[in-house]
Each structure stands twice: as C-alpha cells, then as structure tokens.
DRENROVO-889783 format. One record per atom (N, C-alpha, C): x, y, z; residue in one letter. Coordinates in steps of 0.1 Angstrom, whole numbers, plus 5000, padded with zeros to 4 digits. Example, Ala and Ser with C-alpha at 12.3 -4.5 7.8 and 13.67 -1.06 7.14 Angstrom:
! DRENROVO-889783
513249435078a;512349555078a;513249675078a;512849785071s;513749895071s;512950005079s;
***
This chain:
! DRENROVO-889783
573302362265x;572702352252x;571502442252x;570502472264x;569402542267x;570402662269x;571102692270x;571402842273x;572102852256x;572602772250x;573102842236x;571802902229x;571002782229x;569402782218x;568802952221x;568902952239x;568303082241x;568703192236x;569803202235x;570903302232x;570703342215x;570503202209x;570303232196x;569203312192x;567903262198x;567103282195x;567003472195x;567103492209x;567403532210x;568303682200x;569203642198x;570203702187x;569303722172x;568603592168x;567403602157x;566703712157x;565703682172x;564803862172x;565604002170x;566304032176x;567204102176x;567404132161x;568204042153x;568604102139x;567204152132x;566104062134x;564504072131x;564004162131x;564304262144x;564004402150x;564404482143x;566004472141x;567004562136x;566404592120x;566104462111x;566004522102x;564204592094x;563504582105x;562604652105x;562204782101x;561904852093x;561904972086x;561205072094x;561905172095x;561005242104x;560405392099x;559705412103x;559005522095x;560005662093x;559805682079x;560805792077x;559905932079x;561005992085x;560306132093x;560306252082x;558706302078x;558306382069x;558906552069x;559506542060x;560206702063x;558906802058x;558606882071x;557606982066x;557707102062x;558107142052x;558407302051x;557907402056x;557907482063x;557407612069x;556807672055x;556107702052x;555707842045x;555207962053x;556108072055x;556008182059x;555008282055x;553808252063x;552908392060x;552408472055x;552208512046x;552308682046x;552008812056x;553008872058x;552808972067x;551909062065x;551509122071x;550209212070x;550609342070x;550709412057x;551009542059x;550509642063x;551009712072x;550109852080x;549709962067x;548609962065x;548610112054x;547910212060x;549510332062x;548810452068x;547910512065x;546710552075x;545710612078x;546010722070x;544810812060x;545210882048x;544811002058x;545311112060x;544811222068x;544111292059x;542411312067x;541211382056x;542311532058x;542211612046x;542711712041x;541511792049x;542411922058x;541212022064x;540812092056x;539812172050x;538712232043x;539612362039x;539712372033x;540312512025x;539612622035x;540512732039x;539912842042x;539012912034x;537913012034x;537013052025x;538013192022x;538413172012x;539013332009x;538413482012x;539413562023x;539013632026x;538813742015x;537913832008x;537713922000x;538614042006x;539214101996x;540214221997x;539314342003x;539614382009x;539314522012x;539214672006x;537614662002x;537414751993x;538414851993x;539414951981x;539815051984x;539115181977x;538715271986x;537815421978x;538915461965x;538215451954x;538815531944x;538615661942x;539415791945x;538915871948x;539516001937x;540315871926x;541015971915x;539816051906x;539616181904x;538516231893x;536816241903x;537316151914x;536116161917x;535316331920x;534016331915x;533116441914x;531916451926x;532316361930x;530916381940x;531816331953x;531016351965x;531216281979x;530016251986x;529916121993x;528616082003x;528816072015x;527716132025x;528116132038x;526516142042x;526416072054x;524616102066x;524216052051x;524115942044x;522815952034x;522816082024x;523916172025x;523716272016x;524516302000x;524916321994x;525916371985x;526116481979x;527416571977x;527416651980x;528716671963x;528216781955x;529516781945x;530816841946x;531816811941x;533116811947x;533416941936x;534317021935x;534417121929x;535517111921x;536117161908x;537217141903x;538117211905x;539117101908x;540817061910x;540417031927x;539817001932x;539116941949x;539616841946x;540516741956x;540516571958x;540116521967x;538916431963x;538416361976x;539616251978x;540216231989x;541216121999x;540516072008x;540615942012x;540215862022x;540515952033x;539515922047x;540016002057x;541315962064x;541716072073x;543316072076x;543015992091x;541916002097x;541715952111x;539915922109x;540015852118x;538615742125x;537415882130x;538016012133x;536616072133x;536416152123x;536316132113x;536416212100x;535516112093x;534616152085x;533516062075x;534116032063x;534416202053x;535316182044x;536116332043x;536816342032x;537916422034x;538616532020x;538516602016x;539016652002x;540316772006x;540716741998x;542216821997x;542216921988x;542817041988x;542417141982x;543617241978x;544717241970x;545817241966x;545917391964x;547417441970x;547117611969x;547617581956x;547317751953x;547517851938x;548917771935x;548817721925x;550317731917x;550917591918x;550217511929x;550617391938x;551517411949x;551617571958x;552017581968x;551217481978x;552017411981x;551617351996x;550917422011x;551917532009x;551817622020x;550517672023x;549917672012x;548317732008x;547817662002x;547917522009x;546917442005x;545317432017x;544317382020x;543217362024x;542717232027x;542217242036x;541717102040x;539817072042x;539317032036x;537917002041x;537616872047x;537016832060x;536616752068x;535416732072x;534816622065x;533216592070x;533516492083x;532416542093x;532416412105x;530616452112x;530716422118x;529216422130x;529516422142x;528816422152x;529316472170x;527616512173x;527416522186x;526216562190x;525716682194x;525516702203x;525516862210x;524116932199x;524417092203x;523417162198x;524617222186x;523717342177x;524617332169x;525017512174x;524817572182x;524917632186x;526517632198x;526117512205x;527217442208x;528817422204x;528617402189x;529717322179x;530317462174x;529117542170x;529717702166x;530717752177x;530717742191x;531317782201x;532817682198x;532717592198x;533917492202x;534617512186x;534117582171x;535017612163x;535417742166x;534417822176x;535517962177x;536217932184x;536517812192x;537117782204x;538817762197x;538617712182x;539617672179x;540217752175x;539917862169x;540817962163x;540918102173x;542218172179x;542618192191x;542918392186x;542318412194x;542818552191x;542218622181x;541018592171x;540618622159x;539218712163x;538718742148x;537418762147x;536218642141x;535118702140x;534318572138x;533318682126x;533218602114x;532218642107x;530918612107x;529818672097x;528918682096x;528218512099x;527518502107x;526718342109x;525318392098x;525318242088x;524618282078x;523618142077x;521818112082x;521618002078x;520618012068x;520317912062x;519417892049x;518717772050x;518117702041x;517117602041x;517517522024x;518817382025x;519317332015x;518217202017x;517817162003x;517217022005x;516416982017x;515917082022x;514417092032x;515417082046x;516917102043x;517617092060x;518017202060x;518517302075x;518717382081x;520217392077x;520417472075x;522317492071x;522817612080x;523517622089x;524617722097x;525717752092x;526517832086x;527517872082x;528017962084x;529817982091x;530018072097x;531818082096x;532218212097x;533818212097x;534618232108x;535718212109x;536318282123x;537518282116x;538618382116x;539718422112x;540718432126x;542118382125x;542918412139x;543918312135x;544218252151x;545618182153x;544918032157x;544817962146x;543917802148x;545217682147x;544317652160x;545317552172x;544017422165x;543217432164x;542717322160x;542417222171x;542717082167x;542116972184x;543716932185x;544416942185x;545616942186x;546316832172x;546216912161x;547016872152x;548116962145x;548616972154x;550117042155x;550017202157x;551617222158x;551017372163x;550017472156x;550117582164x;549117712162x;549617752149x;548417792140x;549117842131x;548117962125x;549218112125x;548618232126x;548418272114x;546918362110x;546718392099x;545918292092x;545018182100x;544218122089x;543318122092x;542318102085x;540518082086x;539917942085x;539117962093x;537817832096x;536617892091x;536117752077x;535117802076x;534117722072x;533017702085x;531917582082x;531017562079x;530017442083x;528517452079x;528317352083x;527117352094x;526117262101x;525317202095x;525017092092x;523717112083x;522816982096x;521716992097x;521016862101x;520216802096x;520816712096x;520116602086x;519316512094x;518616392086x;517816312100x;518816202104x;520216192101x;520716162103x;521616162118x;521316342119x;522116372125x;522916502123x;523616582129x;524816672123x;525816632117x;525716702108x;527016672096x;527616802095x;529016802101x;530316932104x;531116912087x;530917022083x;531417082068x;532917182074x;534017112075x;534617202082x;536217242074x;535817362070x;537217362060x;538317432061x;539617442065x;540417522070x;541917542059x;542617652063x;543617662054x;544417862058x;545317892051x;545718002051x;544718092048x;544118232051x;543618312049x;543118332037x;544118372025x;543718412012x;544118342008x;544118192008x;543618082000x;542018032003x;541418032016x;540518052019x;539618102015x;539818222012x;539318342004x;538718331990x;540318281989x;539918291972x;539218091966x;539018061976x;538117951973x;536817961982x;536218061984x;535218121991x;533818061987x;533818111970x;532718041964x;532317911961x;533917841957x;533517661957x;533117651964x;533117721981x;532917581991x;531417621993x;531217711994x;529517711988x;528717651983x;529117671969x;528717571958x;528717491958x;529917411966x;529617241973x;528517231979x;528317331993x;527617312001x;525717311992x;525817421989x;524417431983x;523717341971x;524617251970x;524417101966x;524016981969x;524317011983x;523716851993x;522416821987x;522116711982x;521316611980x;521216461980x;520016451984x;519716241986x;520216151974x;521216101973x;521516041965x;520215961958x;
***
C-alpha cells in the first residue's frame, strides 16, 4: 500500500512538472549592418603644364633693314633677308641673278670671329685660289673703321662644296664695340659686278638702331 501511495504520488509531480509552461524562446532577428563603402581616393589632378611659347619665326618677307653687333644696316632692293643657313652666320640675304637665273645668284653673310682684321683679310684671300686681289679700301662709317676688299679666282670657300671658278669675294670689316662684324658677299663674277654699288650702299649705312 506504501509503495502504491509512493508511486502515485509520485506519478502526480511528474504530470505537475510536465504541464509547467516553459519559457518560449525569443526569435531574434539578425539585422545586417550596413557595409561600409570604400570611396576611392579622388587622384589630385597634376598641374597643367605651363604652355610652352612658339618659337619666334624672323619674318623676313619685304623686309628693308637687317640687325647685327647692335647695328642695322639697309637691305637693298630685290635683296632677301633669310634666316641663317648655319649656327656661324648672324644673318643672311640672298641676292637673285639677272632675270632669276640661279646660276648668278649671290649670297651675303654677316658673322664675327676674332683675330686682327688684317688677319681675316688673309684667310678671305685664302679662300679664293688662283686669283687676284683688289684694291683694300678703308673709311670711317658711323665713327667705326670699315676694311673693304676684293679677291677674284677659283673660291673653295670653308668647304661648302666644290671650287667654283670665275667668282668674286667681296667684303667689309667693320669694328664695332662689339666686336668684328665680317660683311661677306660672294657670287659669279659679273653678277658681283653688277651689284657692286648696292653692296656699298648697304654697307655705308650701318647705324645704331
């Protein structure tokens, strides 16, 4: 009878237990974050280059005058002043034969060099080969000393192409405080000739801008 009673009792807690409510388990929802978005680093823009300025070009169409040593000097008509053809040349005029033969065309070349000018006279007879030399003639232009002189023959020149027979060299020293300034103008004979007086006329024009 003690062992039924226990048993019950027993059996009682038991269902007592069972129907005990047990805590209902809270569903937690995740809420997901917000992700952090990387924002690319904005690259500073490098500085504009400073624009390089074009390179002056000499206009030398109609031109009437030329400058050189601080001087200027007037150009004679139908003369073209052209940029120079090489690095020892100052400036440069072109001088078109009779009719627009090429063949008898002329060339004038301003440059400077050092030496005496006695010196320079030697090293232009030097260049024309087999010839004569005319009259050395100096005067007093614009308070400077002017040398001028011819040499007629076979001019080889500093080696700008072959010898070429029958033409004339014909210059002018002048010193300036600059320095020597070589007036050096060459071409066939009697084109030479018959532009005798322009190149004078140029010459006896040097003045201070």
């Amino acid at each position: 009878m003690k062992t039924q009673l226990i048993v019950c009792v027993a059996g009682v807690m038991a269902a007592v237990g069972g129907c005990e409510k047990q805590p209902e388990a809270k569903t937690v929802t995740e809420v997901p974050l917000p992700q952090a978005h990387s924002v690319p680093a904005q690259a500073t823009p490098a500085p504009a280059a400073p624009a390089q300025p074009e390179a002056a070009k000499p206009s030398t169409e109609g031109a009437s005058s030329v400058e050189v040593l601080g001087l200027k000097l007037s150009v004679p008509d139908g003369w073209t002043v052209a940029p120079p053809s090489n690095s020892m040349r100052l400036a440069e005029i072109h001088v078109p034969g009779a009719g627009g033969d090429a063949a008898q065309a002329c060339l004038v070349a301003f440059s400077s060099a050092g030496g005496t000018v006695q010196l320079n006279m030697d090293r232009w007879q030097g260049q024309v080969k087999g010839g004569t030399a005319g009259e050395r003639v100096e005067q007093q232009i614009g308070g400077m000393k002017v040398t001028t002189a011819e040499f007629v023959g076979t001019y080889a020149g500093m080696g700008e192409g072959p010898a070429k027979e029958g033409w004339m060299l014909r210059g002018s020293i002048v010193e300036t405080p600059a320095g020597l300034l070589f007036i050096k103008m060459t071409g066939p004979k009697a084109a030479m000739e018959g532009q005798r007086d322009a190149f004078h006329a140029m010459v006896r024009s040097i003045a201070k801008p």
